[in-house]
N, C-alpha and C positions, 0 to 999 in steps of 0.2 A: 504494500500500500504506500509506506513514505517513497519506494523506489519511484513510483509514481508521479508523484510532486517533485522529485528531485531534477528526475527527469524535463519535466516541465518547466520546473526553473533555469535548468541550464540553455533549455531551445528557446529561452526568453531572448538567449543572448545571440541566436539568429542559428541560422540552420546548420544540421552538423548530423553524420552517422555515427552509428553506434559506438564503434573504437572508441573517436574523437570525444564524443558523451564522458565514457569511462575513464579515458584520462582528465578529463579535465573536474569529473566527479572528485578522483583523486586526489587531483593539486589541492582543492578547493575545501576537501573536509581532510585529507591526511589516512594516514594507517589503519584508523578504527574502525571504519565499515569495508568490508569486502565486498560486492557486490562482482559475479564475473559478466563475460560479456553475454555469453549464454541468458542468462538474469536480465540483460539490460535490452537485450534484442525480443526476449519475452515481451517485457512491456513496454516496449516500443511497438510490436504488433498491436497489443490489448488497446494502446492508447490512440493507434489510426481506426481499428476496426470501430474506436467509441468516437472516432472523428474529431481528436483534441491535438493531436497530428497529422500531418500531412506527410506522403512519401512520395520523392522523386529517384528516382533511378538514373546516373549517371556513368558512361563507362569512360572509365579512363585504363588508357593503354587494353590490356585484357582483364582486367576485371570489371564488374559491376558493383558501385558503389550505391547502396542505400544514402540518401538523405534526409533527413527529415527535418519540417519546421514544426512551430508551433502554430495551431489555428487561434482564429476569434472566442471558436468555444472553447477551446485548450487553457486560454489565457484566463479567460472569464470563471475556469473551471477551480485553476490557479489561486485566483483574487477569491475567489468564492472560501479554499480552502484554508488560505491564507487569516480570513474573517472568522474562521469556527475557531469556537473553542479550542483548544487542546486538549490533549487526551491526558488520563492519568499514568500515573507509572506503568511499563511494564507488568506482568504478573509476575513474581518471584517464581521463577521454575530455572535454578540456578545449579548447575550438578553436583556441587557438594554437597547440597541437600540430600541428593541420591545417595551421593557416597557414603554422610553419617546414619544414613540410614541403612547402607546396607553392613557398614561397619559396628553397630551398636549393639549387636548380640554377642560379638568379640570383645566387646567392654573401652574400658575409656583410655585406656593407652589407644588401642586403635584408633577410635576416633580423634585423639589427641595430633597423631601420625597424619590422618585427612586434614587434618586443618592448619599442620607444620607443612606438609605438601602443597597445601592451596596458598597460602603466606608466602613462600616460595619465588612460586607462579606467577602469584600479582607482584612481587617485590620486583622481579626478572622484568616483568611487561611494565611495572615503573620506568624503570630502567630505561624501558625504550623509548617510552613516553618523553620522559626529559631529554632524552638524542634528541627527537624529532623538535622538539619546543625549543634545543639551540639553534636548529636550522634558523637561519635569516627567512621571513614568508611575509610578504605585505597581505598574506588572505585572512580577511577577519575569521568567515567561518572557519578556516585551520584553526586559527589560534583560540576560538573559541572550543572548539572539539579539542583540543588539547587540553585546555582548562578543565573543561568534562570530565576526560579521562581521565587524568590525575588527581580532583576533587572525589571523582566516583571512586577510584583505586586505592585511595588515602582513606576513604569512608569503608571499605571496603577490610583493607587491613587494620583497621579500628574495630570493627567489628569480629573478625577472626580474632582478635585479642581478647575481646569481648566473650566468645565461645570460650577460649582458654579460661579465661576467670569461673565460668558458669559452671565450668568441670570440673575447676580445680575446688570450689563450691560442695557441689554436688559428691563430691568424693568426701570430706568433710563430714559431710552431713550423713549419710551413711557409716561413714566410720566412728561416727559418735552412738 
């Protein structure tokens, strides 16, 4: 669905195929969303069949190149979505949820182990996060998705601490 709008937003800035979409998706938000091209030529179809694009077909040398613009209704679709609400969070369907769940009959070292393994993870993809934030980028949205990601990953590993306390707690409490 947001690939959608994104979509959208980028053909605002005049016509372009799919490739060009995805790299310039890239520049423009950074590392955190993956989307492939496969994904973006999807709704690029969805978004001509619903007439919010248009496609021209150009061949250069031997290939044919898809183009697309943005329509009137495309744009109006745009401003339309731009005007709603926003949506709430995500639903929490995060995998270490899985994981302490599926570690929890193994007791609380285990779990303790899922959640030194996930600290990790995020500690590592901090990591990357602050490379990418030294890059030089005059793109607001990068530099705000960077803020994202590191505010959410900071929040994140706050909370994995957080678990720690609740077990180290909880072990306590039982052994009284």
């Amino acid at each position: 669905m947001h690939m959608r709008y994104a979509l959208l937003a980028l053909l605002a800035d005049g016509e372009a195929h799919g490739y060009r979409l995805l790299k310039e998706f890239h520049r423009r938000i950074g590392p955190f969303w993956h989307p492939n091209i496969g994904q973006v030529y999807q709704v690029l179809h969805d978004l001509e069949e619903r007439a919010l694009v248009a496609r021209r077909d150009v061949r250069s040398s031997t290939r044919l190149r898809r183009l697309f613009r943005l329509t009137p209704r495309g744009a109006r679709a745009l401003r339309v979505w731009l005007a709603r609400r926003p949506a709430w969070p995500p639903p929490l369907r995060d995998e270490l949820l899985i994981r302490l769940l599926a570690a929890e009959p193994a007791g609380r070292d285990a779990l303790l182990e899922q959640v030194g393994r996930q600290e990790a993870e995020y500690r590592r993809y901090l990591e990357l996060v602050r490379e990418d934030a030294a890059r030089p980028s005059d793109e607001v949205t990068r530099r705000l998705a960077q803020e994202a990601a590191t505010s959410l990953t900071e929040a994140y590993l706050q909370w994995l601490e957080r678990c720690r306390t609740l077990l180290a707690e909880r072990a306590v409490r039982r052994a009284s």
